[in-house]
C-alpha positions in Angstrom: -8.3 -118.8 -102.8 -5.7 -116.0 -102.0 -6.6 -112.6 -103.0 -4.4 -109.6 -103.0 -5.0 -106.3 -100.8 -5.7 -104.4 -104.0 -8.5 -106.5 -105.8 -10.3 -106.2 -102.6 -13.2 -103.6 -102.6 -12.3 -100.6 -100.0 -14.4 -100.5 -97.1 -17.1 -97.1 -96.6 -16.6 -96.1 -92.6 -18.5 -92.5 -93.1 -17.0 -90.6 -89.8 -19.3 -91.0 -87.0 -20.9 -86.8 -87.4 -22.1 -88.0 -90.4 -24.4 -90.6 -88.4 -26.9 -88.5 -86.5 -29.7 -89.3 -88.4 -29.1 -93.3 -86.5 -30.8 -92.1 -83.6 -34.4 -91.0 -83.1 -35.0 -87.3 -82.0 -38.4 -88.2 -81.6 -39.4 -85.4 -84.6 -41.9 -86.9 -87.4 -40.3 -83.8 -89.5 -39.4 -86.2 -91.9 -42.1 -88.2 -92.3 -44.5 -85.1 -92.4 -42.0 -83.1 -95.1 -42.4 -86.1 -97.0 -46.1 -86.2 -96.9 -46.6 -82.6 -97.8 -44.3 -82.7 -100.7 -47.0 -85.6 -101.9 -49.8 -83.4 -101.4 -50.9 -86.1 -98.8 -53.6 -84.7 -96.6 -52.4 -84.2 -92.8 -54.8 -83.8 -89.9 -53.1 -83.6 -86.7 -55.5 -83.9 -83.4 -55.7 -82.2 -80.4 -53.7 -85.0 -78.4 -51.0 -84.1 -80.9 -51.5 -87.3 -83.2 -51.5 -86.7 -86.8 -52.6 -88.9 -89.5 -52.3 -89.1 -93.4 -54.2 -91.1 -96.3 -53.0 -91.6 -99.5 -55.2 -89.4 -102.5 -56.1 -93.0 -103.6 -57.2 -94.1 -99.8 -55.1 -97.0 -100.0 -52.0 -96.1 -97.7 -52.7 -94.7 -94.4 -49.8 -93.0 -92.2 -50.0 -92.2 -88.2 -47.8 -90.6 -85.8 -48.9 -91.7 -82.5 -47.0 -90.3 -79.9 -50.1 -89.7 -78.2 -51.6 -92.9 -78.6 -52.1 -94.7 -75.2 -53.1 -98.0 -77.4 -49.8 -97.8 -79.8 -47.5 -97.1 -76.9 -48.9 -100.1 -74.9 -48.0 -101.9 -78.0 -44.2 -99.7 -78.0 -45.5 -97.8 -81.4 -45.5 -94.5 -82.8 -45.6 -95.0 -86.4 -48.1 -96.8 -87.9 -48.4 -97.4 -91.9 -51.7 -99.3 -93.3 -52.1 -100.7 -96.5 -54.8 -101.8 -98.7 -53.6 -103.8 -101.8 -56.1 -103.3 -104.6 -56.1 -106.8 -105.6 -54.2 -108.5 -102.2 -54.7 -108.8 -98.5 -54.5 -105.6 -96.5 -51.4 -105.8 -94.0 -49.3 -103.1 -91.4 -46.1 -102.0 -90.6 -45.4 -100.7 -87.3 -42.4 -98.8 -85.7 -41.4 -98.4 -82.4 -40.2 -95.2 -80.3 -36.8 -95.3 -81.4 -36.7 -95.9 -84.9 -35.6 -92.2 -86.5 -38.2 -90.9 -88.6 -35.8 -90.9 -91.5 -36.0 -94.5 -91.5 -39.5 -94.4 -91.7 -39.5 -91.4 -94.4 -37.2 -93.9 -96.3 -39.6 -96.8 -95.8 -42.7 -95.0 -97.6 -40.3 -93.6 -100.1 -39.9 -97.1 -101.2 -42.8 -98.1 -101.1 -44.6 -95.3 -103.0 -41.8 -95.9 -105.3 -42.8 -99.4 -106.3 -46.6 -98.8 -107.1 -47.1 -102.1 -108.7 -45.8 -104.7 -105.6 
């Protein structure tokens, strides 16, 4: 099947300064801004981890920057979650992922309550 030039969806290629957010800065900003603006409780410790649990106590968030255990295992994020009627499971992201990324994961998820 031939199809012309025109019928042909155009292709997105935003200019590459509009990219920065594709690499990590190594700042949980984003993550943590998201947190807050859930009224999420944040305790950071003095190694300069920080944690977060859902008001419900079934979603738990960690930065772990500091973590000798997560960065044997090439983590710094860590999410937890505890289905109320399913098996518990965790997602895990490594030193390079931006935090955006992971700011958009959790959006998603708190998005979709009922999954």
């Amino acid at each position: 099947m031939t199809v012309s030039a025109p019928l042909l969806p155009a292709v997105a290629r935003p200019a590459p300064e509009h990219r920065s957010w594709l690499s990590s800065d190594h700042c949980a900003g984003p993550v943590l801004d998201l947190l807050d603006g859930l009224g999420w409780p944040v305790v950071d410790t003095p190694e300069a981890n920080i944690h977060s649990t859902s008001p419900d106590g079934r979603v738990y968030v960690g930065w772990l920057p500091e973590d000798p255990d997560a960065w044997k295992r090439d983590i710094v994020w860590q999410v937890r979650v505890q289905p109320s009627d399913g098996a518990p499971w965790v997602q895990e992201f490594g030193p390079y992922t931006p935090s955006e990324a992971v700011a958009g994961f959790l959006t998603a998820l708190i998005a979709s309550p009922g999954r």
